[in-house]
KOLBA-707732 format. One line per field, with one value per atom (N, C-alpha, C): residue number from 1; residue in one letter; atom name; x negated, y, z. Coordinates in pm, whole numbers. Last residue first. Layout:
KOLBA-707732
num	(NUM	...)
residu	(A	...)
atome	(CA	...)
u	(X	...)
v	(Y	...)
w	(Z	...)
END
This chain:
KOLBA-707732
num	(240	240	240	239	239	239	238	238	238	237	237	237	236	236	236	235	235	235	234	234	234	233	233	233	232	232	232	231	231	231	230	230	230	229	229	229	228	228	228	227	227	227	226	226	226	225	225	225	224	224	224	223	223	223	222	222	222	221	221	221	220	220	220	219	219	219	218	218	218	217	217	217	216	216	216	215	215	215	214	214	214	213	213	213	212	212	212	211	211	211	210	210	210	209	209	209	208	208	208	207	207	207	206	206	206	205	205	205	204	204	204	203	203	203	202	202	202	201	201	201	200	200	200	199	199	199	198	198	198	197	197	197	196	196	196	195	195	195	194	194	194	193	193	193	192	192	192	191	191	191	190	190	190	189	189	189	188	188	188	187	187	187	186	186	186	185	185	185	184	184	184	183	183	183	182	182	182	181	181	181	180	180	180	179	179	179	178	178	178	177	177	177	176	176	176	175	175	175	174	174	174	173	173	173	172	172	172	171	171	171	170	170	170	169	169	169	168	168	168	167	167	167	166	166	166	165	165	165	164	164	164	163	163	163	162	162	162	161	161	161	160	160	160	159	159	159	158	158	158	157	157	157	156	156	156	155	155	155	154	154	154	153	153	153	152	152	152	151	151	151	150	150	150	149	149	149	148	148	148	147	147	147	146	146	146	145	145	145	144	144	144	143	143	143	142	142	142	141	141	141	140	140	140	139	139	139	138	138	138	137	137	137	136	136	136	135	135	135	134	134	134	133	133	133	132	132	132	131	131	131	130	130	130	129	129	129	128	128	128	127	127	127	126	126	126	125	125	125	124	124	124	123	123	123	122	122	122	121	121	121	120	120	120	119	119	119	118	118	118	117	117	117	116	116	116	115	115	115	114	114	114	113	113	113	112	112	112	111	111	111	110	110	110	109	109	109	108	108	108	107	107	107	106	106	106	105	105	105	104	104	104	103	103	103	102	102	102	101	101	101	100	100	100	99	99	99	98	98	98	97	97	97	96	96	96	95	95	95	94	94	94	93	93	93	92	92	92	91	91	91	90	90	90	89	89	89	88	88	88	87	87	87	86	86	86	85	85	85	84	84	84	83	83	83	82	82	82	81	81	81	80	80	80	79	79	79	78	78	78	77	77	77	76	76	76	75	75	75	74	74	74	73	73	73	72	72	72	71	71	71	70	70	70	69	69	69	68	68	68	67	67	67	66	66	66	65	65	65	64	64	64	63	63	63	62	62	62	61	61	61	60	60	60	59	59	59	58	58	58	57	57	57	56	56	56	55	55	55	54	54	54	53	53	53	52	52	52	51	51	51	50	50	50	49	49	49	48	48	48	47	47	47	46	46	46	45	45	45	44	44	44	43	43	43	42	42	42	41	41	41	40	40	40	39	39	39	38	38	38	37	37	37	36	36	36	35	35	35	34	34	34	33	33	33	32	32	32	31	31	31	30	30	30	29	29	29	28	28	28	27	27	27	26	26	26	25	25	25	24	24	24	23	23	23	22	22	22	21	21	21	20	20	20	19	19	19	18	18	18	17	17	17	16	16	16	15	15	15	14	14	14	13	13	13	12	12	12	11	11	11	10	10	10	9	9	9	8	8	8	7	7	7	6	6	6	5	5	5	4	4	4	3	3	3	2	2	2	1	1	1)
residu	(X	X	X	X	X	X	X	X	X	X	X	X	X	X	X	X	X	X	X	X	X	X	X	X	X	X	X	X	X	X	X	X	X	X	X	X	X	X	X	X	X	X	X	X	X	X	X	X	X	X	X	X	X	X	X	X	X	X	X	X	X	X	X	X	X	X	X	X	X	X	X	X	X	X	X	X	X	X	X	X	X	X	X	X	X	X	X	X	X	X	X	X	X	X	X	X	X	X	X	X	X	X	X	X	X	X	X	X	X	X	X	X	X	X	X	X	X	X	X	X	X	X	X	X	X	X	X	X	X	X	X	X	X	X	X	X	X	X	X	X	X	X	X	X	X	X	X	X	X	X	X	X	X	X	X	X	X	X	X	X	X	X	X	X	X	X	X	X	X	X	X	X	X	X	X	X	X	X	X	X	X	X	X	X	X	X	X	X	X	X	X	X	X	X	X	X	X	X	X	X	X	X	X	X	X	X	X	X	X	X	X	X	X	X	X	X	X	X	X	X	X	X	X	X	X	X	X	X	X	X	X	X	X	X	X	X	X	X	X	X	X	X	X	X	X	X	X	X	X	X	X	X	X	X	X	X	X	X	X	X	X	X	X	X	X	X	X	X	X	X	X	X	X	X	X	X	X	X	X	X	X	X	X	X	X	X	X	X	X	X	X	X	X	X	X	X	X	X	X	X	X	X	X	X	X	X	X	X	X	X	X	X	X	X	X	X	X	X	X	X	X	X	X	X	X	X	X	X	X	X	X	X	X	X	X	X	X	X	X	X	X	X	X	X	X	X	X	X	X	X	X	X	X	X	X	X	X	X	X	X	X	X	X	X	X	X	X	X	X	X	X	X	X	X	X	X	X	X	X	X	X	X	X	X	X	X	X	X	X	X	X	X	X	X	X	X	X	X	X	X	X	X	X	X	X	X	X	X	X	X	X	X	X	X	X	X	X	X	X	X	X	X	X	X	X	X	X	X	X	X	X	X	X	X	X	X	X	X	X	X	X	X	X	X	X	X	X	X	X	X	X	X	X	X	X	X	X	X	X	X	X	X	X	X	X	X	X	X	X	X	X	X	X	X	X	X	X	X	X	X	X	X	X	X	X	X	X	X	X	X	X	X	X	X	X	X	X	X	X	X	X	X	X	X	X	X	X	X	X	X	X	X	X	X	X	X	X	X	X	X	X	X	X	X	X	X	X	X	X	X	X	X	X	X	X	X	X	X	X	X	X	X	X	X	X	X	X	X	X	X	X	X	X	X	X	X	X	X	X	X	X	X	X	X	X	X	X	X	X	X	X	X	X	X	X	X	X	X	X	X	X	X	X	X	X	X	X	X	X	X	X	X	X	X	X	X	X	X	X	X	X	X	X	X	X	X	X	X	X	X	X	X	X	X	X	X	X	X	X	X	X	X	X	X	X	X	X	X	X	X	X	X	X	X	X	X	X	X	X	X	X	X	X	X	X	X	X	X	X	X	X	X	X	X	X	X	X	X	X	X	X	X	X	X	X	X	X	X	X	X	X	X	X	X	X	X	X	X	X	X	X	X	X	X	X	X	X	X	X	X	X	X	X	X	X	X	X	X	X	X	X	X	X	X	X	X	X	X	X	X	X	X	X	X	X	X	X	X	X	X)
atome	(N	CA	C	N	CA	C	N	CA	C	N	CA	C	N	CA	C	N	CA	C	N	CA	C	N	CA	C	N	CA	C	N	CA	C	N	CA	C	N	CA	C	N	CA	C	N	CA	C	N	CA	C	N	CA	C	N	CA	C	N	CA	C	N	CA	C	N	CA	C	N	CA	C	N	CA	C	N	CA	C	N	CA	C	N	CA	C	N	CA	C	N	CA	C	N	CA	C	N	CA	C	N	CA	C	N	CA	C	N	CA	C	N	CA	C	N	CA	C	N	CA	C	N	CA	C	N	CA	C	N	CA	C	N	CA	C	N	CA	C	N	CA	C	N	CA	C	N	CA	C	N	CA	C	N	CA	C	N	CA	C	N	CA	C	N	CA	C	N	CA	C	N	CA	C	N	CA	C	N	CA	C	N	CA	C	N	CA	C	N	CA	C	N	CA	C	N	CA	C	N	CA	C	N	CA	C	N	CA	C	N	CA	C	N	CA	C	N	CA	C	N	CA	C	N	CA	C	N	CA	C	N	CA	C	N	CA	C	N	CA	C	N	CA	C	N	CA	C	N	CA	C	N	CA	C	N	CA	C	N	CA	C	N	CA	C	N	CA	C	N	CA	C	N	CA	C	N	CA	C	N	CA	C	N	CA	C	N	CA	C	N	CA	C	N	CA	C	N	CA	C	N	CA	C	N	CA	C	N	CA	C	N	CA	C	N	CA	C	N	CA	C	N	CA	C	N	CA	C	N	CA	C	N	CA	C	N	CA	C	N	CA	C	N	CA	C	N	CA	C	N	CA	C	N	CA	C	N	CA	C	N	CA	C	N	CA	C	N	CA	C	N	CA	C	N	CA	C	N	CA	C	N	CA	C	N	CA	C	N	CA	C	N	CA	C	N	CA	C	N	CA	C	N	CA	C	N	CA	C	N	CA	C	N	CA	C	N	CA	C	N	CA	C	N	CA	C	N	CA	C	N	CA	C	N	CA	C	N	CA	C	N	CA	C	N	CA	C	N	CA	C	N	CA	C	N	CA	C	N	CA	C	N	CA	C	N	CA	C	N	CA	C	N	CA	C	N	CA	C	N	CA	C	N	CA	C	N	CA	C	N	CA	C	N	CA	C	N	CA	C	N	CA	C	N	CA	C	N	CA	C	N	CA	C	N	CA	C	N	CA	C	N	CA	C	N	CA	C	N	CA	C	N	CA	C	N	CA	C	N	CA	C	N	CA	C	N	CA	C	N	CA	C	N	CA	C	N	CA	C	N	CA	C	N	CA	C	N	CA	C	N	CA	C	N	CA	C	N	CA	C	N	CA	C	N	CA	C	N	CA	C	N	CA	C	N	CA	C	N	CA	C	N	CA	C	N	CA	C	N	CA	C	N	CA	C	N	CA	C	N	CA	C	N	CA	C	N	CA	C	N	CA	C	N	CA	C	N	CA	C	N	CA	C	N	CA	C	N	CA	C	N	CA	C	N	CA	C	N	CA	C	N	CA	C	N	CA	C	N	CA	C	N	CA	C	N	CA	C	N	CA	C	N	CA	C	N	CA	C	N	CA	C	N	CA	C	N	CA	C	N	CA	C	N	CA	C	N	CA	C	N	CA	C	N	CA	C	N	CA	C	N	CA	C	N	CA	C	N	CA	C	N	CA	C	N	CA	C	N	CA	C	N	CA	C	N	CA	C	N	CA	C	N	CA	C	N	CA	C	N	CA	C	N	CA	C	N	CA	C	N	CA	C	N	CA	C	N	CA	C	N	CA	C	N	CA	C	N	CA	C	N	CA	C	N	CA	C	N	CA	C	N	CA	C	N	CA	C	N	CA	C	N	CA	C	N	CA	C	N	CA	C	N	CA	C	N	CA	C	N	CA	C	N	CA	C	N	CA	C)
u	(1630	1628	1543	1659	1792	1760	1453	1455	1570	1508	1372	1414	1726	1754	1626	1581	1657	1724	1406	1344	1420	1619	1518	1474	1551	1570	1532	1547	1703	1657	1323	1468	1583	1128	1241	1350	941	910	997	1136	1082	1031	1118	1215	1200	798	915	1057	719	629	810	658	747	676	623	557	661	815	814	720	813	757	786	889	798	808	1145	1061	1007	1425	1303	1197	1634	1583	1442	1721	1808	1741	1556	1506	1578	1598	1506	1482	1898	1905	1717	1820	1870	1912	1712	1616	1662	1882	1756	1712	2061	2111	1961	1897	1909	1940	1685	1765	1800	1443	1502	1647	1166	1260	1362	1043	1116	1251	740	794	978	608	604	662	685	677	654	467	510	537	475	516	570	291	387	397	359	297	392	460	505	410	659	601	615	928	786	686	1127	1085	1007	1007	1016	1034	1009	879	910	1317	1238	1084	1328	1465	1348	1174	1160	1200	1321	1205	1162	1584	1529	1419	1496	1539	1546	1315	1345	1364	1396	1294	1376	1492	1515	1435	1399	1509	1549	1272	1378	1472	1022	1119	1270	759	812	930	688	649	754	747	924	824	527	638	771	438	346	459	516	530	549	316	338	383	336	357	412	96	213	251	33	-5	122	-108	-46	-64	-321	-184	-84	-498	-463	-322	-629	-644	-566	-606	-717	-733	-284	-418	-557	-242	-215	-286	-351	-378	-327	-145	-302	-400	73	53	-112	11	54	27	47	-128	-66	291	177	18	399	408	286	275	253	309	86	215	212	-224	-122	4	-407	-292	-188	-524	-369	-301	-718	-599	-491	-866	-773	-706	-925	-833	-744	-1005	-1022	-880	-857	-967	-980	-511	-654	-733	-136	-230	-400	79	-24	-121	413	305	188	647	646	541	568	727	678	308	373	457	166	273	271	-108	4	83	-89	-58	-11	-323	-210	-214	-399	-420	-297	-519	-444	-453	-763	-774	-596	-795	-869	-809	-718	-634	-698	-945	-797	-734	-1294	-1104	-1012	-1498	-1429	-1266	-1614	-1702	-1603	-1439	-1533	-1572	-1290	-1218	-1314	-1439	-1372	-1332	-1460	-1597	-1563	-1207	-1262	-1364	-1188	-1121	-1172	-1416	-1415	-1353	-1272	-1339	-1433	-1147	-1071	-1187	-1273	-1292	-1236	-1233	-1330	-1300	-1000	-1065	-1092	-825	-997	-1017	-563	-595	-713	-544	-566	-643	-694	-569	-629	-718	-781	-695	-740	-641	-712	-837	-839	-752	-760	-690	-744	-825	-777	-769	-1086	-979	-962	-1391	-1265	-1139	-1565	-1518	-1311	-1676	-1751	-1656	-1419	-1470	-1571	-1578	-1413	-1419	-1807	-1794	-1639	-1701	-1778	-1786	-1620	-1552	-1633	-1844	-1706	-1623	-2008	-2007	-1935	-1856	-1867	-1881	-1647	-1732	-1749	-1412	-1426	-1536	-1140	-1261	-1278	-993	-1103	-1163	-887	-1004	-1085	-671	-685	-768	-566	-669	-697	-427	-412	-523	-455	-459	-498	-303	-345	-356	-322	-267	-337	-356	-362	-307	-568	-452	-480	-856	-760	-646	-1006	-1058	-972	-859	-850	-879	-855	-746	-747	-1185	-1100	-936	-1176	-1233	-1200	-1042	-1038	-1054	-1238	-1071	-1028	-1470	-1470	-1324	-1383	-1426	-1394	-1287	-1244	-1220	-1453	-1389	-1363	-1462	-1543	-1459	-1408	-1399	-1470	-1288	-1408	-1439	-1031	-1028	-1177	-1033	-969	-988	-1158	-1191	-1148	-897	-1033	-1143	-659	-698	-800	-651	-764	-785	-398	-484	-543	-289	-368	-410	-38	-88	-171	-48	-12	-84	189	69	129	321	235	102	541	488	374	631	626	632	609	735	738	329	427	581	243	225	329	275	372	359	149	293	367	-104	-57	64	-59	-90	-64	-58	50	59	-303	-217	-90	-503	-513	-358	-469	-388	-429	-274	-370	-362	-46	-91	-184	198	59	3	422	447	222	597	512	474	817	717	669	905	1004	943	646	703	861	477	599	616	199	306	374	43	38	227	96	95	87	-31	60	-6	-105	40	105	-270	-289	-198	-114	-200	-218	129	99	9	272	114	84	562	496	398	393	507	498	283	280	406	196	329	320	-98	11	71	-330	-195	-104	-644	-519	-437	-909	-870	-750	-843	-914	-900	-583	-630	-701	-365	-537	-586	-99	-177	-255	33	-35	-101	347	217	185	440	474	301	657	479	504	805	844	668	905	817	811	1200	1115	1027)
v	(-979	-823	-845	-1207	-1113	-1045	-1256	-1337	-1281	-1105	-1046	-1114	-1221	-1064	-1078	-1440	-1493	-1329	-1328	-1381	-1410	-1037	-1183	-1247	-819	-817	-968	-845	-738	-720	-938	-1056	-980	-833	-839	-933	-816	-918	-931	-684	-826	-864	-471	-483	-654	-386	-409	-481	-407	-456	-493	-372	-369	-471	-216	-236	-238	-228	-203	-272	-124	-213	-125	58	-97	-203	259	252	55	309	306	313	365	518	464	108	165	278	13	-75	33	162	226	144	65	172	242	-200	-159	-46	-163	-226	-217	-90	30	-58	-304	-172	-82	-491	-472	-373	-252	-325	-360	-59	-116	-226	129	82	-30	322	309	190	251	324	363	337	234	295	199	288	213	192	139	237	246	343	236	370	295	298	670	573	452	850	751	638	1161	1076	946	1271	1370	1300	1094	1186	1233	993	939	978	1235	1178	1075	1241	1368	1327	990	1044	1155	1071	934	969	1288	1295	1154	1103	1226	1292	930	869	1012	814	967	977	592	609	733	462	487	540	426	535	542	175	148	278	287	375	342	175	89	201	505	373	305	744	685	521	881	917	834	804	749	789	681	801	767	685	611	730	538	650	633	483	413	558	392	482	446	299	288	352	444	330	346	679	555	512	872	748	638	1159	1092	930	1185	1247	1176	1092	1050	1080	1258	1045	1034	1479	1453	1364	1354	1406	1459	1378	1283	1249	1632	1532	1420	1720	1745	1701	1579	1551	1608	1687	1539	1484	2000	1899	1774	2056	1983	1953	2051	2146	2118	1848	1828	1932	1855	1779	1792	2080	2103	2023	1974	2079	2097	1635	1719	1858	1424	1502	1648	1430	1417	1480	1391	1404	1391	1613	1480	1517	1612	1657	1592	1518	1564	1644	1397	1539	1605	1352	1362	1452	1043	1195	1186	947	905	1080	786	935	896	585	599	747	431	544	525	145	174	335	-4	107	166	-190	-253	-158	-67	-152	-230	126	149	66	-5	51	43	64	-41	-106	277	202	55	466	425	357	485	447	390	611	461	412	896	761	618	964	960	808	960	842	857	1149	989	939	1378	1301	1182	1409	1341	1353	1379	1444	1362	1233	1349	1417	1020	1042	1243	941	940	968	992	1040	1003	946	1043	1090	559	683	795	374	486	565	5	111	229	-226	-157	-66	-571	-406	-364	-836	-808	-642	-905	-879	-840	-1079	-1122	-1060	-970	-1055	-1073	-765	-895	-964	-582	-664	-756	-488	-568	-638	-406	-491	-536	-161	-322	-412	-27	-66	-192	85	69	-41	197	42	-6	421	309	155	582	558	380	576	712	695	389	387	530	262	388	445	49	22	143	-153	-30	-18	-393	-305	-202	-641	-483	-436	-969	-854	-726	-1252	-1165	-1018	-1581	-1439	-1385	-1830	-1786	-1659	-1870	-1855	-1797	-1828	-1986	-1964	-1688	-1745	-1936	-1440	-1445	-1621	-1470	-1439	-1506	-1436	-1566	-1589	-1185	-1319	-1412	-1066	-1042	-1133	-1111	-1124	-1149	-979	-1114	-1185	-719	-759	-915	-537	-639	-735	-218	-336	-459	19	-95	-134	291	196	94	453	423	364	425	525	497	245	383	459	-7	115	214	-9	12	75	-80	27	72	-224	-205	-112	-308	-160	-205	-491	-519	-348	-652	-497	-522	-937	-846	-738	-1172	-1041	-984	-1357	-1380	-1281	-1574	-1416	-1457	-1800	-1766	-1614	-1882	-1810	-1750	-1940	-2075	-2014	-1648	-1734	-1840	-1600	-1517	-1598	-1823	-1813	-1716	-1673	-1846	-1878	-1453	-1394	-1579	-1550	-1460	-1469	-1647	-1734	-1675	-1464	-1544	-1642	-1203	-1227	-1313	-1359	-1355	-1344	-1328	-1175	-1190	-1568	-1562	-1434	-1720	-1662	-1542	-1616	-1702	-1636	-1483	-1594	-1691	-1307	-1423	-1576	-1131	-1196	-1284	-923	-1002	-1019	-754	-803	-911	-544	-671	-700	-194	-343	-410	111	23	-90	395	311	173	474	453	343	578	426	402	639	693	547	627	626	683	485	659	634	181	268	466	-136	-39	72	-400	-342	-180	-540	-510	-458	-843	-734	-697	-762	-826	-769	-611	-765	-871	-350	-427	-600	-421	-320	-377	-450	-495	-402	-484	-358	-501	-593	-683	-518	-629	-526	-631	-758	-749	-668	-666	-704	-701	-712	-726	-708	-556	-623	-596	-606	-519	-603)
w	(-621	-650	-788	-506	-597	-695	-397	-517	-577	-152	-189	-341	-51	-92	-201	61	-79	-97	247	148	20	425	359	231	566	437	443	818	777	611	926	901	789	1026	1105	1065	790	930	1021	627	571	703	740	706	643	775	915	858	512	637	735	173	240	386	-105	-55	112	-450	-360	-223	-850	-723	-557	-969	-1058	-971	-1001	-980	-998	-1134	-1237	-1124	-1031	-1099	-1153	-963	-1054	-1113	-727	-872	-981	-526	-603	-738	-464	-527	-584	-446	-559	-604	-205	-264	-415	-79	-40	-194	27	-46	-145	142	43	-78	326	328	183	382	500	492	372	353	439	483	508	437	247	408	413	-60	62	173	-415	-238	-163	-739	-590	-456	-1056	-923	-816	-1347	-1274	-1140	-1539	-1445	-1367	-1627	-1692	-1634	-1503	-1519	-1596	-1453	-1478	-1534	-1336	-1459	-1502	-1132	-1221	-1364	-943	-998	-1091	-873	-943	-1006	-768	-894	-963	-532	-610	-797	-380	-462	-544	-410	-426	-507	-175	-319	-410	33	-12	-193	206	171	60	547	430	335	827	783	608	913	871	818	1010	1095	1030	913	1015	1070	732	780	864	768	702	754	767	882	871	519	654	777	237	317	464	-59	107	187	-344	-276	-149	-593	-458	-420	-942	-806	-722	-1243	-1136	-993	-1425	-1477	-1345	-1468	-1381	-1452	-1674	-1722	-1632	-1583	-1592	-1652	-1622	-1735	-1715	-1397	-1543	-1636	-1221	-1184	-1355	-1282	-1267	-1288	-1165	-1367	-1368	-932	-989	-1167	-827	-834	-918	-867	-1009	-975	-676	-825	-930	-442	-491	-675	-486	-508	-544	-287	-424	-399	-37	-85	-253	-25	32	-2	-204	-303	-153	-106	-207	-273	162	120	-17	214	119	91	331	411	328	333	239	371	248	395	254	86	72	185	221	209	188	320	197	148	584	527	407	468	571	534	222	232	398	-22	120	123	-293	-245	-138	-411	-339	-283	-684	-677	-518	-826	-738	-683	-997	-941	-970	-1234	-1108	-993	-1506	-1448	-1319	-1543	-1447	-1422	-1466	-1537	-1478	-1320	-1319	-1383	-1391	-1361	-1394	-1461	-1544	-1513	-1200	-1358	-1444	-1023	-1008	-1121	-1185	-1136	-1153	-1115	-1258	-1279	-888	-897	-1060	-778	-751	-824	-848	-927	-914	-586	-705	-833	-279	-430	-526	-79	-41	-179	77	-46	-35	277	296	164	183	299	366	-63	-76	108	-138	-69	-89	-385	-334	-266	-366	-380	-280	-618	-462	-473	-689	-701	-593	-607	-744	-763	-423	-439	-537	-401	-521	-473	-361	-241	-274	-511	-493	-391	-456	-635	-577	-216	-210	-354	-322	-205	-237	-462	-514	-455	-271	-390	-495	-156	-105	-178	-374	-285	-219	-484	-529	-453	-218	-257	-344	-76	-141	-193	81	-29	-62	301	321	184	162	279	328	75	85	194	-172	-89	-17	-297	-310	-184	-427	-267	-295	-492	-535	-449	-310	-338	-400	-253	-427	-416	-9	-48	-199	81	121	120	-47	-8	14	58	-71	-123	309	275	121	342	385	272	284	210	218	485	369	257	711	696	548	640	582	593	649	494	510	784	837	681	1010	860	867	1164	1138	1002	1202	1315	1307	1016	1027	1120	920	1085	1108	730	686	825	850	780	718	1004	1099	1012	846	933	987	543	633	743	404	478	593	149	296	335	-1	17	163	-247	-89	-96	-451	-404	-297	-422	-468	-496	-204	-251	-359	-141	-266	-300	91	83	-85	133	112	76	162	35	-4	385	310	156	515	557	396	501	404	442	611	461	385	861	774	632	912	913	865	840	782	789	1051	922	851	1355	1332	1124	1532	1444	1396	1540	1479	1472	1461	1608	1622	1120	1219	1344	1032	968	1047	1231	1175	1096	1395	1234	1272	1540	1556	1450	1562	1487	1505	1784	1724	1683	1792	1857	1779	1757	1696	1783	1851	1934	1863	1683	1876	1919	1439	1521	1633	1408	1511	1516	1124	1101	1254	1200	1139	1169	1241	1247	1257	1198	1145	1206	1383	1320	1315	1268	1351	1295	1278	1232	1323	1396	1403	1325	1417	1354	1320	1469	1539	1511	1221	1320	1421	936	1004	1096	773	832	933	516	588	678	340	367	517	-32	137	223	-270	-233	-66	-476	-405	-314	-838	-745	-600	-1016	-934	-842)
END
């Protein structure tokens, strides 16, 4: 199972992500390094032999600004491979990060205006470039757009399938940085339904956590507090 570690970008810094209450997130404390700056994380998480990262661009997902050339750098002066998540609901959106060599963007539900964007995104750039993420609150898809929050996250799901995506996350923004665990449950129930491949993100929180989602078949896990605190380390991370 894949291990990906999360980089959150807010006014230029990383910080420590927690239930999606941004207002309230602080600069990041690591074990890695004493640093919130994310060039010096992201070549820390490297020398640790990561080899892909999940970046959210907070500032452009809250339209605030962006933090493109961060980005570049990242890509720029480490062999990571960098997941994306930048607000995207539009092509140039999305070319810009493809010109500034990240490998995968990733379309959240919670700025995406119209799911036939992600049709668009497909054609232009195939699915294997295009990351689908369902964010959740208590089990609900957050969207600007009424009618994809009114969806069941499963059957948006078998949706993302039919249209052609390969892979989709599933972030559940209230379980973020809250070490509570992650909703094995519904996990058990979308793996059936489906044949996509399937990164979480949010709560996780320990080794235990880490073999009970490798067991129902999920691909990959997206992991911030539990990896910068220590309560998963690096030789758990090479177990798993």
């Amino acid at each position: 199972m894949r291990i990906i570690p999360v980089i959150d970008i807010l006014n230029g810094i990383v910080v420590h992500a927690r239930k999606g209450k941004r207002s309230q997130y602080q600069p990041l404390k690591s074990i890695f390094c004493n640093s919130a700056n994310p060039l010096i994380l992201a070549s820390k998480l490297a020398e640790y032999n990561f080899n892909e990262v999940y970046i959210a661009d907070l500032d452009a997902i809250l339209s605030k600004g962006e933090n493109i050339q961060i980005i570049k750098e990242i890509v720029e002066k480490t062999n990571l491979s960098l997941f994306v998540d930048a607000g995207i609901n539009n092509l140039h959106q999305a070319q810009r990060l493809f010109d500034n060599k990240v490998t995968k963007i990733i379309i959240g539900t919670e700025t995406l205006l119209d799911l036939n964007f992600i049709k668009t995104a497909i054609s232009c750039f195939g699915a294997n470039k295009i990351i689908v993420s369902l964010d959740l609150c208590y089990g609900k898809i957050i969207s600007k757009s009424p009618e994809i929050a009114s969806m069941d996250p499963i059957e948006l799901a078998k949706e993302l399938e039919k249209f052609g995506i390969l892979e989709i996350i599933i972030l559940d923004l209230k379980r973020v940085g809250s070490q509570e665990g992650v909703d094995i449950s519904f996990l058990e129930k979308l793996t059936k339904q489906i044949n996509l491949k399937i990164l979480v993100g949010g709560g996780v929180r320990s080794q235990v956590d880490l073999k009970k989602i490798n067991q129902i078949g999920i691909n990959g896990v997206l992991i911030a507090t539990a990896l910068y605190k220590g309560t998963i380390d690096t030789n758990d991370v090479k177990k798993t």
